[in-house]
PAKE-801341 format. One record per residue (C-alpha): z, x, y. Coordinates in steps of 0.2 Angstrom, whole numbers, plus 2048, in hexadecimal, padded with zeros to 3 digits. Example, Ala and Ser with C-alpha at 12.3 -4.5 7.8 and 13.67 -1.06 7.14 Angstrom:
82783E7EA
8248447FB
END
This chain:
51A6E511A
51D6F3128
5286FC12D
529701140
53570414F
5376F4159
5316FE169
52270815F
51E6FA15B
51A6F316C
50B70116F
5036F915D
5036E515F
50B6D716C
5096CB15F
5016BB15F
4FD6B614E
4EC6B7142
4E56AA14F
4F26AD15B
4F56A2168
5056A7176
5056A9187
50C6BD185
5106C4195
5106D6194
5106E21A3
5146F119B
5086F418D
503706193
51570D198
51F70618A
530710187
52F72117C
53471E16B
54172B16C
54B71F179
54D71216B
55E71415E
55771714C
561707149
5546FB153
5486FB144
5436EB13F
5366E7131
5296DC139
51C6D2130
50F6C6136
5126B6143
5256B6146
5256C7149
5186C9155
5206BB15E
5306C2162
5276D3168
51E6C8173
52C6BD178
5356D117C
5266D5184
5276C5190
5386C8195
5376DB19A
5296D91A4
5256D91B6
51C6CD1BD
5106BE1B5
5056C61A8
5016BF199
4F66C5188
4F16C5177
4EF6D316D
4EB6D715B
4F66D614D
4F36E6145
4E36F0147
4D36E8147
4DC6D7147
4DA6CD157
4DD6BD156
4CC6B4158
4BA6BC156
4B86B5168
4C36BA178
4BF6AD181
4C86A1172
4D76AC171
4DA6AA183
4D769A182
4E969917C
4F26A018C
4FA696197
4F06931A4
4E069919D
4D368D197
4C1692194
4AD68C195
4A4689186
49268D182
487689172
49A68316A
4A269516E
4AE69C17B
4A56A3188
4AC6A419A
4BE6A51A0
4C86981AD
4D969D1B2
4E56941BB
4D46881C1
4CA6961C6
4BA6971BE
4B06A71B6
4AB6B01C7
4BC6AF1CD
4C56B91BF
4C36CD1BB
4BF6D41A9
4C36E91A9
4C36F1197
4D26FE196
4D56FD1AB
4C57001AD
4B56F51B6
4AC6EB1AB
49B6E81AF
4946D71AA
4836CF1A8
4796C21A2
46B6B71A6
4706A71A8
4656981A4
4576A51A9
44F69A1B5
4536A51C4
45A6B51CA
46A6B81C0
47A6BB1CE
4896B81C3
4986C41C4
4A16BB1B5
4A46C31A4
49C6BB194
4A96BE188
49C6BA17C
4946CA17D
4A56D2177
4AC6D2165
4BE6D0162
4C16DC154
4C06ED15C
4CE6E616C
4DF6E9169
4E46DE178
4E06D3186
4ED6D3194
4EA6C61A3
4F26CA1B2
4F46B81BD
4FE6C31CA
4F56D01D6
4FC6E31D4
4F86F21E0
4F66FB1CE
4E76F01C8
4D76EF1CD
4D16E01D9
4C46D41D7
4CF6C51CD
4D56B51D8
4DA6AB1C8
4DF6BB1BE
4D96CE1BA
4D66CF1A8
4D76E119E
4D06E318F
4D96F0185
4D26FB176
4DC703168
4DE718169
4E0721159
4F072E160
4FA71D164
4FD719150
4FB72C14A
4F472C137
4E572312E
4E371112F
4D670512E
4D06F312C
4C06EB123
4BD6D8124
4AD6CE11F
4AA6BC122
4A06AF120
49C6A112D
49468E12B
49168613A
48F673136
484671146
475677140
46766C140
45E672132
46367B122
477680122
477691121
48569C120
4856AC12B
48E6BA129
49B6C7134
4A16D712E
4AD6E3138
4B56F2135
4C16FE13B
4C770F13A
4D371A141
4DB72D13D
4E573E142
4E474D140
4EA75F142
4FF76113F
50675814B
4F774A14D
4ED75615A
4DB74C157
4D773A156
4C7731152
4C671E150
4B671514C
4B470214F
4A56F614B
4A26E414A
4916DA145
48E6C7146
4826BD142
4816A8148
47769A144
47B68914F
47367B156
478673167
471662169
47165717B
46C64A184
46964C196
4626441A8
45E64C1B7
4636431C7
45E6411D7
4646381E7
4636261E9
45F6201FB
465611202
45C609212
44C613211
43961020A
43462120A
44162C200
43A62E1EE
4476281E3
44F61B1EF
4516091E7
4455FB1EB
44A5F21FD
44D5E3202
43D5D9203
4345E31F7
42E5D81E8
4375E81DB
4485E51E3
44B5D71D8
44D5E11CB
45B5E81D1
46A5E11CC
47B5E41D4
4715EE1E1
47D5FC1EC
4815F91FA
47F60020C
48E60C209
48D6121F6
4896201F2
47D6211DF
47262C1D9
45F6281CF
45A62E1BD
44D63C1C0
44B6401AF
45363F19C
45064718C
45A64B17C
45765E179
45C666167
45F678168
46068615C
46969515E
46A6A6157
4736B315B
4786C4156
4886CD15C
4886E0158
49A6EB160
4A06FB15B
4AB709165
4AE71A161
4C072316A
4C273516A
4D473C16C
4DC74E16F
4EB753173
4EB765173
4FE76517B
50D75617A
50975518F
4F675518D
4EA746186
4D7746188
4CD737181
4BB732181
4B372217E
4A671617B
4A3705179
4946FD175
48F6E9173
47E6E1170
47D6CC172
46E6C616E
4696B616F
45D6AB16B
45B69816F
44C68B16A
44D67B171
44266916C
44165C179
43E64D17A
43C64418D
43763819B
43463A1AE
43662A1BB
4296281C9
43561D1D4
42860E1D3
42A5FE1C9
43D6011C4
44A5F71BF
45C5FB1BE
46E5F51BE
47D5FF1C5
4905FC1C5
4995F71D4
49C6051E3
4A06101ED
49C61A1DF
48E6111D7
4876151C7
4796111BD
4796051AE
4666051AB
45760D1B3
4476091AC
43660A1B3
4236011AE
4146091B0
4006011AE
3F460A1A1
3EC6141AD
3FB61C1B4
3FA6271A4
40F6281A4
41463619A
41E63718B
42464A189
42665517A
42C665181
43467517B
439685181
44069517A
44F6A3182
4506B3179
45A6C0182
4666CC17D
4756D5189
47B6E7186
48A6ED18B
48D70118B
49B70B191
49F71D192
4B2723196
4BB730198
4CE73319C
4D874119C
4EE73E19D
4F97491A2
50E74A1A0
5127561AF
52675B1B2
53074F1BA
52C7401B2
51B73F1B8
50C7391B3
4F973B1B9
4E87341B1
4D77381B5
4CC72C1B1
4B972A1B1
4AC71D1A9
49971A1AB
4957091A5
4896FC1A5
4816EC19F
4706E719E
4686D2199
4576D2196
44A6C818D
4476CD17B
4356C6179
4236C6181
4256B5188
4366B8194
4456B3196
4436A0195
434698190
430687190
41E67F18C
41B66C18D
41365E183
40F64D186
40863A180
3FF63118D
40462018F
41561A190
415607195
42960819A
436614197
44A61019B
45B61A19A
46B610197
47A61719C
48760C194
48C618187
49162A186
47E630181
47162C18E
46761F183
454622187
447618181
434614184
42660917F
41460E17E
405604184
3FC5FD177
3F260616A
3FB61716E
40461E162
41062B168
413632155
3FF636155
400648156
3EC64615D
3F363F16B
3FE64D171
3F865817E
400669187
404666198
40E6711A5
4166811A1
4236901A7
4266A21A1
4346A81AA
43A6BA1AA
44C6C11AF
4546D11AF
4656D61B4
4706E61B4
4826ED1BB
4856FD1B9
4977031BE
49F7151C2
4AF7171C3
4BA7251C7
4CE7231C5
4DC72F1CA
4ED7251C6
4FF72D1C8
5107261C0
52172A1C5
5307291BD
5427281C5
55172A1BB
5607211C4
5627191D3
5557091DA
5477141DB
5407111C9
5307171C9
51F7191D6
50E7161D1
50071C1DB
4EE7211D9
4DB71F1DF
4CA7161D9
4B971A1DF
4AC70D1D8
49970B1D9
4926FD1D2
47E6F81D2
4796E91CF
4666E31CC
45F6D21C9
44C6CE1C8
4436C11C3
4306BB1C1
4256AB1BB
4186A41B7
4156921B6
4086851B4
40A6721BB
3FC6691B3
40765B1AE
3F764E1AC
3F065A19D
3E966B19C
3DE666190
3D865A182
3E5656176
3D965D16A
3DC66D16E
3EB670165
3EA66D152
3F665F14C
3FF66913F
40767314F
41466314E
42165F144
42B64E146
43E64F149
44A642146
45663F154
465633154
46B63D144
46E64A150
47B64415B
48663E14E
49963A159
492637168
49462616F
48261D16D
47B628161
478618156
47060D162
45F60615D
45760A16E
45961B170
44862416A
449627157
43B635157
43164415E
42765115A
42D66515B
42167315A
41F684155
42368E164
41969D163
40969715C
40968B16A
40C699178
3FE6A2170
3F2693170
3F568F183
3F169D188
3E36A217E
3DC690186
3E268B196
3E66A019B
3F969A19E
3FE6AA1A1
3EF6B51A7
3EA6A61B4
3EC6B31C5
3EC6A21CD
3FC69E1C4
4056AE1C5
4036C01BC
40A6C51A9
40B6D41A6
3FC6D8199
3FC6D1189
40B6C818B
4136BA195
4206C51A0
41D6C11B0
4206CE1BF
42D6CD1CA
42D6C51D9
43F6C31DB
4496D51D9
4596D81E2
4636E61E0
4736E91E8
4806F61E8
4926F51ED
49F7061EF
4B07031EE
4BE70F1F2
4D17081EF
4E07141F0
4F270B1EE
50570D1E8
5107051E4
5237041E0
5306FF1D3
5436FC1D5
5526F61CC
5616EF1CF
5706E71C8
5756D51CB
5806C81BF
5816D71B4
5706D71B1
5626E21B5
5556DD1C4
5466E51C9
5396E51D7
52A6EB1D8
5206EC1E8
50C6F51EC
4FF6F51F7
4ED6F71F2
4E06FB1FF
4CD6F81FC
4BD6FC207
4AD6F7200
49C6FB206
48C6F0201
47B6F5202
46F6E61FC
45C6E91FA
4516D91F5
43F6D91F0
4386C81F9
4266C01F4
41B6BF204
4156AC204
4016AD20A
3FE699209
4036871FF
3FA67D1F7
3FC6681EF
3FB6691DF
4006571D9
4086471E3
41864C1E9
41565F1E4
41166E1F0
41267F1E9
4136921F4
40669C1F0
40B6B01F1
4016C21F4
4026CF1E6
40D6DA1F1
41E6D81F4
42B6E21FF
43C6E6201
4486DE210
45A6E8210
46C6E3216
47C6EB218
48F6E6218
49F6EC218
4B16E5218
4C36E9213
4D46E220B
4E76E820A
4ED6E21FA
5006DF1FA
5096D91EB
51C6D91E9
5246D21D7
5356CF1D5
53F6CA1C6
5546C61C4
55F6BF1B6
56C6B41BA
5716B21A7
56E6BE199
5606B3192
5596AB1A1
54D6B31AD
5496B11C0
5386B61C7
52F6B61D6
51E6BF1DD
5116BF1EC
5026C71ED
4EF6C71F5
4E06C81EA
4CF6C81ED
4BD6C41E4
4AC6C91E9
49E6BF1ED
4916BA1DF
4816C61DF
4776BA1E5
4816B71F4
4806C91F9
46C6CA1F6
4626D0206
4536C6207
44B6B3209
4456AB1FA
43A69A1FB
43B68F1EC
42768F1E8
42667C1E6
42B6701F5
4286601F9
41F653204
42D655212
435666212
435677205
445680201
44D690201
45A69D200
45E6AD20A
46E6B8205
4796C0211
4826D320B
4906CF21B
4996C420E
4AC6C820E
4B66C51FC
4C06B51FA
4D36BA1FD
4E06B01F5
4F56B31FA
4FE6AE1EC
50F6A61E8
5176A81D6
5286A11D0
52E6A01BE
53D69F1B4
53E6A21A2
54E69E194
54C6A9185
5596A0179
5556A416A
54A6B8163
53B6AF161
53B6A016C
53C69E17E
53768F18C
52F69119C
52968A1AD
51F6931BA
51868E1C9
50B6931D3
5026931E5
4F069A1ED
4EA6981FC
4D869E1FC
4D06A320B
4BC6AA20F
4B369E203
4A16A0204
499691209
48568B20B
47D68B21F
46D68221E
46268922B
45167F22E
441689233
42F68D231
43069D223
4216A8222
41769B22E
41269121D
40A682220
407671216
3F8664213
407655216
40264D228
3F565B22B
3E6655231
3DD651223
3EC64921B
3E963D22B
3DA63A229
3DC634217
3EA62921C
3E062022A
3D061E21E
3DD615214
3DD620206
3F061C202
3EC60E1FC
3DE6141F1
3E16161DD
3DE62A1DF
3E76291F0
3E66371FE
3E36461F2
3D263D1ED
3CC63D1FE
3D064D203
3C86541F4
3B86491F8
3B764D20C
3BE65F20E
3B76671FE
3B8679205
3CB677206
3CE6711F5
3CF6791E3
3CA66A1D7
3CF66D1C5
3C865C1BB
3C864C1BB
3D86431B3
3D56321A8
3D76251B9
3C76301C1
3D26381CE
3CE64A1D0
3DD6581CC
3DC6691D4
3E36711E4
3E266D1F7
3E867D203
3EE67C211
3E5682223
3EA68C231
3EB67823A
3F767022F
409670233
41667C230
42167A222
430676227
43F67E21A
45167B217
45868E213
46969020D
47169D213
4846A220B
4916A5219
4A66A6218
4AE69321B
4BB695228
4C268721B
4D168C20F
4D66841FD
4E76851F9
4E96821E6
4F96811DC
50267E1CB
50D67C1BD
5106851AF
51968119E
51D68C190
525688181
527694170
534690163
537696150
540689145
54C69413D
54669C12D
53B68F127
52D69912D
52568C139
52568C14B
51B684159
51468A169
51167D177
50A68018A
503676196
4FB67A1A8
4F966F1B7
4F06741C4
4EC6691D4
4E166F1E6
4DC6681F5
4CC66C1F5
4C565E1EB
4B36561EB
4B26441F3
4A663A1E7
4A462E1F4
49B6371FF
489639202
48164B1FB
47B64C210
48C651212
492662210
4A2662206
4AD673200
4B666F1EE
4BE67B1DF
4B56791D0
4C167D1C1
4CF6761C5
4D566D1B7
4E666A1AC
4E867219D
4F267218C
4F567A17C
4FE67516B
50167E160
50A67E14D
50B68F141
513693131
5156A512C
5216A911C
51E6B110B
50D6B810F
5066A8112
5026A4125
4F869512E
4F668E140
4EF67D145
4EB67D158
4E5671166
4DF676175
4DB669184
4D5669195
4D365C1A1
4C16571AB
4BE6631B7
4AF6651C4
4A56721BD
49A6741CE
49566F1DE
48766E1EA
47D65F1F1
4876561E1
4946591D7
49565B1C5
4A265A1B9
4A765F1A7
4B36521A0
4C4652196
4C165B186
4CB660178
4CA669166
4D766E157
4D367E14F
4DD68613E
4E0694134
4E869A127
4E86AC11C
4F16B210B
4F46C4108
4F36C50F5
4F76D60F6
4FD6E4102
4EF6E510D
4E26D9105
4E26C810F
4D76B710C
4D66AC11A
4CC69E120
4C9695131
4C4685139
4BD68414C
4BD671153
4BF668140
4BE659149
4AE65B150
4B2656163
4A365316D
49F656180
49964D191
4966521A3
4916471B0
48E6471C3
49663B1D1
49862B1C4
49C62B1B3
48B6221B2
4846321B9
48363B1A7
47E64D1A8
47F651194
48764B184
489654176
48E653166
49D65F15E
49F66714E
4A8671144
4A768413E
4AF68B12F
4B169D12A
4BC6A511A
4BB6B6116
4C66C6111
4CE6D311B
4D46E3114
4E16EF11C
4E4700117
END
């Protein structure tokens, strides 16, 4: 137990608990009162949950405006290992999971790219790469990256203020670090913990995290200040899936791959309950179960330098460093549909949804049964270098000069790239089906007879792609804030100041891929003990389906490396120059995609604070004005396409020059920010408040790019593409808050808060089509036409055959395949037809969302029993919603996010002895948009916790993270339209913490 002022205590901790879990609003964490304002007689003792709840609950109702946070108990104790699963627990906040852990942030239904992450006031710069399977373009924070142990709190500020930087429509969240002069002395913290996480598919093996850190004064009167943090984790997981691919079903049309069998064609009676003219549905493409193993390695750490050299003067330096690395194996197992002899089922419309899809294939088809895998190994580093000097000048003012250089850097950690992915197959499948009755896609096939698809002889190395990504943000920042006090009067106090930022951003991104998906070689090629057989319904254990006979019992894995190194050494998967260029002696491929954008930002504001009297009580508002002007300079290298090429059926491929060049754009816009909070009490323990404000957030990267980028394959009608567009203006929101709040007991209080946006400027997709670069395709060119009036369609080896045979000094033959048909190339010629491509182009939307909601707070302490309860739910409602019943050919503009939300929560906290059992729930939300929609439905998990300090300082404690094992789903338009299904488990951890 401690003993500490009850304002003093306000700059250490705004409680939560050893898990914490509040919604803590807390405006004034940085300009708490001085503890010589606060009688000797206000000092409590405080000790563990209760007492950082009343602290919160006093922090709630002194503040201005709607700002919420968690913060560490004591030093080096946030409340979860991972932000994201702290904030979790806020009202209104509600988080994206990957690999089973907290990763991105939603507030108030707006997703990751809508909501601003600064560490101590300060720009954050954020990267990552994605699924590494294009340019990377994010602006949202990966809270992965960032260990909780060296954060002293986490404010989240849903209200805009002229004070706080812009860049947050949902919310502006600051992550704060502890200073040694703000708890003068020595202190420090070491904990080390073990962690089982039940996922893994192998071996369970326990990983460990270790974090320390300390803290200390010197000099008579605590002149000098040091404080050293670090953090290291180590996790081992699994993440298993089933998943299909989808495309378009077309209704009343012969020629649209992927359209159902018409009326009068012998394959349309096996169709049963057929859509109809108006329905909307969508075909299997693709299906596979994919089990995934992950590694990854977390290493933080800060050092803080402090000197105050007078009782007006404070300099500090810091840096904060943070590696993530990450490393991801995938096994697959998979089938593609042709669109030929299917049969299906569907529900009934106008949203119709498959129940089967199978297809049949004849021997000499050679149908494909793959055996894939693929590898991600990347690593983010985060540095930061700041600098602030604060100054206490006469007359109750306050100035701060503040400067930071930082940067964040994702990049590949192997000689391969970002991700990697090889494929394998058995030639033969006689019929291959996907039922989507239960939760787990259930895929199945048979084999034509005599092949045995466990025959490891039989398996041969077909297509693959090494892709290479690389991204960095690099931010300066230059600050100079001003704080005013008033004494007496309305005037309370003025707040002004100025921010110059510079932010840099580049993304590149290189490939090299190989499509021979009927075989690069014998089978023999590759040794049979390269294989190893995986079981497979044992891995989706509590998914709906994982015990059904039909779904494929078995597959073969591989070992990753020895096979990269095999293909190449064979087939020259890498080296090929007529697949693309490695740099040497590895598979990292050059860039042929590399943007690179910069955008200035200079921002002066002020703003106000008054007070008043009214019903006895205090009021107070505060009103600002922020002002922004941004400049964005955007350079993007663009391949130069010199021809195309068909490869295979329906697959024509770009082929590009070794020389690239830069295109460059420029934009510029500005914003006035206003924001105006006001706050009254018409009782002693109730509290009135009201705000409006404008916020703003910037377009993604990718968006702002300068350039035009083809998609290198297209198909038999039309090829694809992007082009960016620097002229983008931000999304503004105006914004409406109301809340009342009845504190009736020290540590319990209710609450209701509503809220309203409308969002204007949303960046929306023009598709532009036109003839880029003069590329022309073999598709009704003249010798295509000739084939097709020789009858070659009709032909087992079909147009390709012919060309090959009559216009040999236009083709590229590579073999023969099993059937006799010839594989190779065909160019194209300077007489063939233009391509034509579809380019999307991102513009500002004269449409507007408006998006509103409910909030609901409850936090009550039975008495002295030492339990309590804390209880919020969030409802959230937009009319921007996606339409399911119509067709992807129209254009539609939806919210992704937006989703209700709750949180339950019970703790007990007496005689050293404290727990917390926690559920956390939020409702299906669409997840994204585009030609479809795709949706991540309701989920929910408990979590607990519980610690025992045996002695002063030494703690025990133990932890559970979703102990029910919950699993997950997504889908597109129907139900039926699975997207994934994975199975939950659970993670444990125990370890010992000690205080000193």
């Amino acid at each position: 137990m401690r003993s500490f002022k009850a304002r003093s205590l306000s700059r250490i901790i705004i409680g939560v608990s050893t898990l914490a879990i509040a919604s803590v609003p807390c405006v004034a964490l940085a300009q708490d009162a001085p503890a010589d304002e606060v009688p000797a007689e206000e000092e409590v003792l405080v000790t563990g949950i209760r007492a950082s709840l009343r602290e919160a609950v006093d922090i709630k109702r002194n503040s201005n405006g709607v700002v919420d946070a968690i913060s560490a108990e004591d030093i080096g104790k946030f409340p979860d290992t991972n932000l994201a699963e702290s904030l979790q627990r806020i009202t209104g906040v509600s988080i994206d999971r990957s690999n089973g852990e907290g990763q991105f942030v939603t507030v108030r239904g707006f997703g990751p790219e809508f909501n601003l992450v600064t560490l101590n006031g300060r720009y954050m710069p954020t990267s990552s790469l994605g699924d590494g399977a294009s340019a990377p373009s994010s602006r949202s924070f990966d809270f992965a990256n960032l260990a909780a142990e060296g954060v002293a709190a986490v404010e989240v500020y849903k209200t805009g203020r002229a004070a706080i930087p812009s860049g947050g429509i949902g919310s502006s969240i600051n992550i704060r670090t502890p200073r040694p002069l703000d708890r003068p002395g020595m202190r420090g913290s070491i904990s080390a913990k073990a962690v089982l996480d039940s996922s893994m598919n192998e071996d369970q093996e326990i990983t460990p995290e270790v974090s320390g850190i300390f803290s200390s004064t010197f000099g008579a009167d605590d002149t000098f200040g040091i404080l050293v943090t670090g953090s290291y984790q180590k996790r081992k997981a699994s993440n298993n899936y089933g998943t299909v691919g989808w495309r378009d079903g077309y209704l009343g049309s012969e020629n649209n791959w992927g359209s159902l069998a018409q009326p009068g064609d012998p394959r349309a009676a096996n169709i049963e309950n057929r859509p109809e003219a108006n329905d909307v549905y969508q075909v299997a493409q693709n299906a596979s179960y994919n089990l995934e193993d992950i590694d990854r390695e977390r290493i933080n750490g800060q050092l803080v330098l402090q000197v105050r050299p007078a009782d007006s003067l404070t300099a500090t330096v810091d840096y904060t460093y943070s590696r993530n690395k990450v490393e991801v194996r995938n096994s697959n197992v998979g089938i593609w549909f042709n669109h030929n002899d299917t049969s299906s089922a569907w529900t009934d419309g106008p949203i119709a949804g498959p129940l089967f899809y199978s297809e049949a294939f004849t021997a000499t088809e050679r149908k494909d049964l793959s055996y894939s895998g693929s590898l991600t190994a990347n690593q983010s580093e985060n540095k930061s270098f700041g600098a602030n000097l604060e100054w206490e000048a006469p007359g109750g003012v306050n100035v701060q000069l503040d400067y930071h250089h930082s940067t964040a850097e994702s990049k590949p950690t192997n000689d391969y790239g970002t991700s990697v992915s090889v494929g394998n197959a058995v030639f033969g499948v006689a019929t291959q089906t996907i039922n989507f009755e239960d939760d787990l896609p259930i895929i199945g096939y048979t084999m034509h007879p005599g092949i045995d698809p466990l025959d490891r002889s039989l398996i041969t190395p077909t297509g693959n792609a090494f892709r290479n990504a690389y991204f960095k943000d690099s931010i300066d920042q230059a600050q100079l804030r001003g704080h005013y006090d008033h004494d007496g009067g309305f005037l309370d106090s003025l707040d002004f100041g100025v921010s110059y930022s510079e932010n840099s951003i580049r993304s590149a991104y290189g490939f090299v891929q190989n499509e021979t998906w009927s075989g690069a070689g014998p089978a023999s090629d590759i040794p049979d003990d390269i294989f190893s057989l995986v079981s497979l319904p044992d891995k989706f254990q509590g998914v709906s389906g994982s015990d059904n006979p039909a779904m494929i019992q078995n597959f073969y894995s591989f070992d990753f490396e020895r096979m990269v190194g095999l293909i190449e050494d064979l087939y020259q998967t890498c080296s090929d120059p007529q697949t693309g260029t490695a740099a040497p002696g590895t598979c990292l491929a050059d860039y042929t995609v590399d943007r690179r954008t910069t955008e200035k930002t200079l921002a002066p504001y002020l703003q106000f604070s008054g007070v008043f009297e009214a019903f006895g009580n205090s009021g107070h508002l505060v009103a600002g004005l922020r002002y922004e002007t941004t400049v964005i300079d955007s350079q993007a290298l663009v391949p130069i396409p010199v021809g195309t090429s068909w490869d295979a059926a329906n697959e024509f491929y770009i082929a590009y020059s070794d020389q690239s060049d830069f295109s460059r754009f420029k934009g510029t816009y500005d914003n006035w920010l206003p924001a105006i909070d006001f706050d009254i009490s018409p009782m002693r323990d109730v509290k009135l408040r009201a705000s409006y404000s404008h916020t703003i957030t910037r377009a993604d990267y990718a968006s702002l790019q300068g350039g035009l980028t083809l998609d290198s394959q297209f198909r038999i009608a039309f090829g694809t593409g992007s082009r960016g567009n620097p002229a983008l203006l931000p999304y503004k929101s105006k914004n409406i808050d109301l809340s009342a709040e009845w504190y009736y007991a020290p540590e319990s209080y209710f609450s209701v808060g509503f809220f309203h946006k409308n969002v204007s400027n949303f960046i929306s997709q023009d598709r532009i089509t036109e003839n880029a670069f003069q590329l022309r395709t073999v598709a009704n060119g003249p010798r295509y036409q000739a084939a097709v009036a020789a009858g070659a369609a009709t032909t087992p080896c079909g147009i390709r055959q012919y060309i090959f045979t009559n216009y040999p000094g236009s083709t590229a033959p590579t073999g023969v395949d099993p059937a006799g048909c010839i594989t190779g190339k065909i160019f194209a010629l300077p007489e063939d037809p233009l391509v034509p491509f579809q380019i999307n182009t991102p513009v500002n939307s004269d449409q507007t969302a408006k998006l509103y909601g409910w909030e609901f707070a409850l936090q009550h302490s039975f008495w002295d029993t030492g339990f309590g309860t804390i209880l919020n739910y969030t409802l959230v409602r937009g009319d921007a919603t996606y339409d399911n019943t119509q067709p992807s050919s129209v254009t539609q503009f939806a919210l992704p996010g937006l989703s209700d939300s709750a949180n339950a929560v019970l703790y007990y906290d007496k005689n050293g002895l404290q727990a917390r059992v926690a559920w956390n729930w939020r409702e299906q939300f669409l997840s994204g948009t585009g030609a479809n929609p795709f949706y991540v439905e309701d989920y929910w998990q408990i979590d607990a916790s519980a610690s025992y300090e045996f002695v002063p300082g030494l703690t025990a404690f133990v932890e559970g993270i979703n102990l029910t094992g919950e699993s997950r789903r997504g889908h597109l338009r129907s139900d039926n339209n699975v997207s994934f299904a994975a199975p939950g488990y659970a993670r444990y951890s125990a370890g010992v913490r000690f205080n000193f």
